[in-house]
Every structure is written in C-alpha cells, then in structure tokens.
N, C-alpha and C positions, 0 to 999 in steps of 0.2 A: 842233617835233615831236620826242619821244623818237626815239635812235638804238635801232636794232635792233642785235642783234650776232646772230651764229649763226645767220640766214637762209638758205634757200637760195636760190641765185642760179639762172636759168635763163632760155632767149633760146625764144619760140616766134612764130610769123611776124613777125620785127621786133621784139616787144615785147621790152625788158628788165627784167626784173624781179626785186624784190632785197623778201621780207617774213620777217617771222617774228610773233610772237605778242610782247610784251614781257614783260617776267620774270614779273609779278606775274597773267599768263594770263587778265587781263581785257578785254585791251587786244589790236585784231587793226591792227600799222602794217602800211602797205606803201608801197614807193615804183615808179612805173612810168614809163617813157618811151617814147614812142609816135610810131610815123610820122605828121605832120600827115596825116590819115585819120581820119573820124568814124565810120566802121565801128570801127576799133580801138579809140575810144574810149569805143564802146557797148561792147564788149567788158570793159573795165576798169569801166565803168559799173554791169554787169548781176554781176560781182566783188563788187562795196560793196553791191549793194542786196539780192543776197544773204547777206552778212556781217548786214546789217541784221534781214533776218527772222529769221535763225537766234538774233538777241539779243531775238526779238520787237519789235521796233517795230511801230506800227502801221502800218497803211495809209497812213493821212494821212502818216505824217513821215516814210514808204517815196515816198511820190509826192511830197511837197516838196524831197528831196533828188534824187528822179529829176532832175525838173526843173528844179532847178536847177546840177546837176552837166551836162544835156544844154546845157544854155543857156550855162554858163561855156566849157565846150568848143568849142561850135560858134563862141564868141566868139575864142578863143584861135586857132582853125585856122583860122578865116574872116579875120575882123579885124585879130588877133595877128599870127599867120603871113602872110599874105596869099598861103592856100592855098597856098603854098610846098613842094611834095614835098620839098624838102632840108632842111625843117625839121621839128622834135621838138617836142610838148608832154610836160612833167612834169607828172607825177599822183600829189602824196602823201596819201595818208587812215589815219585809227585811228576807228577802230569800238571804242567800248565800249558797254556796257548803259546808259549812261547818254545819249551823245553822240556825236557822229557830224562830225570836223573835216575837210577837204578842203583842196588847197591844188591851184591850177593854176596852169602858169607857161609863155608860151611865148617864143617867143624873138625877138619884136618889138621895136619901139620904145617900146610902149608908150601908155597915154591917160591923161584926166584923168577920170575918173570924174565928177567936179563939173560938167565942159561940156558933158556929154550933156543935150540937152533932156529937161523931165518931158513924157514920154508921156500924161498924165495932163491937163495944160493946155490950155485949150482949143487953140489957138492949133496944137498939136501933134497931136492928134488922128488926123492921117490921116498926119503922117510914120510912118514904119517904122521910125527908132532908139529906141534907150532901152526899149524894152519888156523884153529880156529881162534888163536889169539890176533894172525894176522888181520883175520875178516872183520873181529868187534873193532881193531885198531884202526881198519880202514874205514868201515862204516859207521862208527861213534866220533862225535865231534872231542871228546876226551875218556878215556880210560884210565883209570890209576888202579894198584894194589897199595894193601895196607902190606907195614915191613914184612909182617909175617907170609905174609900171601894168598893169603885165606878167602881176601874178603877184594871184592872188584867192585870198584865204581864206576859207571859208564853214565855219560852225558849228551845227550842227542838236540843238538838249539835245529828250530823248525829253518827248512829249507825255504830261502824267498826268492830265488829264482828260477820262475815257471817256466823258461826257458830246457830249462834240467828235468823237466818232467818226463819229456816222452823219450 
C-alpha cells in the first residue's frame, strides 16, 4: 500500500485514524484501527463504500466489496481475535476509479486458509465454516493471506460490463 504523508490524524470513539488522498488525487488510502467491535467496523465499512459511490462503482461491486469486507471482519474479530475486547483490528484501503484494495489484519495466531473445508462439497453441506471465505473468494477479483493468516488482502478492479448490471 502507498504511504500517505500529510494526513490528518484524528481519535473519534476509539478509532485511530491516519488518511489523506495520495499525491496524484486519484487515489483515496486510509489506514484504521479499531476496538475488536463489529459496530466500529461497520462504521469504517460504510467509509469505503461510500469512497466507492462517490467514484461511481456500481452496485454490484458496491455489494461485493460490502460483503466481503463484512465477512473478513467478522472473521478477524470473531475467529482472529477471539472476541477479545483488548484486542485491535487494522483496516487498510485505496479506493481509486479503477480498484478498490482492502487489507485486514488482527492480532491472532492466525489460520490456514487451505484447511478450511469447501463449503461447497457434499460432504460439508450443512457444516457452518468455510462459507464466508467462499463469498469474499467469489466476489473479490483476488484475495490473498499473509503465511501467517492473520492478515487478508482482497482486491475488487471496477466492473465494465453494463450488461452484468441488472
């Protein structure tokens, strides 16, 4: 992620928060840190997906980044953290007209991405893991973990066929 410089810094219930625009003003970074609370991170949430309309994105890849920024979160603060109030998730994103990168990171031990069963398989069906990693997988143009597993980066490039809209 590009560094920002000349951001302004500012603390409002808990959050920390540190953005600015990047030089070339196409480009909207910000970086956030957040009391493990899914409230707050609907709040940073509904941040991005505003940045998003205001670049026109569509609907579509307005609700694909919803949901899958609500899903990596809930993953992080549930899973990650294990609902831990003394613990923090970070939240970095750049919003440009083109693309839309997300990074989450909390402060667990971590998983393997690879050992979560497919949801998908018969066999799996009616367990409850693995789904919401299927959804960001489906709806994110790429997804990666760091080795550890901690931290998700998910990448959304704008949808250009209006065709796909309705």
């Amino acid at each position: 992620m590009p560094e920002t410089t000349g951001g302004d810094r500012h603390l409002t219930k808990g959050i920390a928060q540190s953005s600015s625009p990047v030089e070339n003003g196409s480009v909207f970074a910000a970086e956030v840190s957040i009391p493990n609370d899914t409230a707050e991170g609907l709040r940073v949430q509904q941040d991005l997906l505003e940045l998003m309309r205001q670049r026109e994105f569509s609907e579509r890849d307005i609700f694909a980044v919803r949901l899958s920024v609500e899903e990596a979160m809930v993953n992080a603060i549930k899973h990650g953290n294990g609902l831990a109030p003394d613990k923090r998730v970070r939240i970095r994103y750049e919003v440009s007209y083109e693309t839309v990168r997300i990074e989450i990171e909390d402060e667990g031990v971590g998983f393997c991405p690879k050992a979560i069963p497919d949801p998908t398989d018969p066999e799996n069906l009616f367990r409850p893991c693995g789904r919401g990693l299927l959804l960001m997988r489906s709806y994110m143009s790429s997804v990666e973990y760091n080795e550890l597993g901690n931290h998700v980066i998910m990448i959304k490039h704008r949808n250009h066929f209006p065709n796909l809209e309705e």
